[in-house]
C-alpha positions in Angstrom: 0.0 0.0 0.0 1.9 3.2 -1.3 -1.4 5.6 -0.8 -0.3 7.4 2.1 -4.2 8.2 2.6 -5.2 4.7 2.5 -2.7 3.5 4.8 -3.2 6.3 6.7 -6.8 5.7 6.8 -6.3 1.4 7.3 -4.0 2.1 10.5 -7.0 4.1 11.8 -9.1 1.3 11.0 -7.1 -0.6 12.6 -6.7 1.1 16.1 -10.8 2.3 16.1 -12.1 -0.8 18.4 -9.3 0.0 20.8 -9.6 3.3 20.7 -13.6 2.9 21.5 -13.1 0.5 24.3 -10.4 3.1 25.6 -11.8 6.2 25.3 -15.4 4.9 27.1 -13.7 4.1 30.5 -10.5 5.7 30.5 -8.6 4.9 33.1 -7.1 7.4 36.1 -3.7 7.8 35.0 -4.8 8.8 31.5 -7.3 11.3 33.1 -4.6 12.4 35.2 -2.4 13.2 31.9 -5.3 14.7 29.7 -6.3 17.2 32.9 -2.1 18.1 33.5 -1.9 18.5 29.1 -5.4 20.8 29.5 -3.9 22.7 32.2 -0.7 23.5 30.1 -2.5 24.7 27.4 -2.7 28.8 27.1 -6.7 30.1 26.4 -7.4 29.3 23.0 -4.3 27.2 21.8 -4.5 24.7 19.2 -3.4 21.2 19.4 -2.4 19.4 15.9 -2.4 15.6 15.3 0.6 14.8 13.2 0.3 11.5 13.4 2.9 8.7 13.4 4.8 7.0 10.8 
């Protein structure tokens, strides 16, 4: 697969059920994280998702 769209698109597929599962419940350390990453954040700042290769 040379697409970088479609295999960007398949590894999403890929992770979605554990994503789900995660995301419903997450658990108190990742809380913990998201609240300290929230907190560091100025008023209005923007957070981009570059992704992994």
């Amino acid at each position: 697969m040379d697409d970088p769209t479609a295999r960007t698109t398949a590894g999403y597929d890929r992770i979605a059920p554990v994503f789900a599962t995660r995301s419903e419940t997450p658990d108190a350390a990742f809380l913990a994280f998201r609240q300290r990453f929230a907190t560091a954040l100025p008023t209005g700042g923007r957070v981009a998702d570059l992704g992994r290769r």
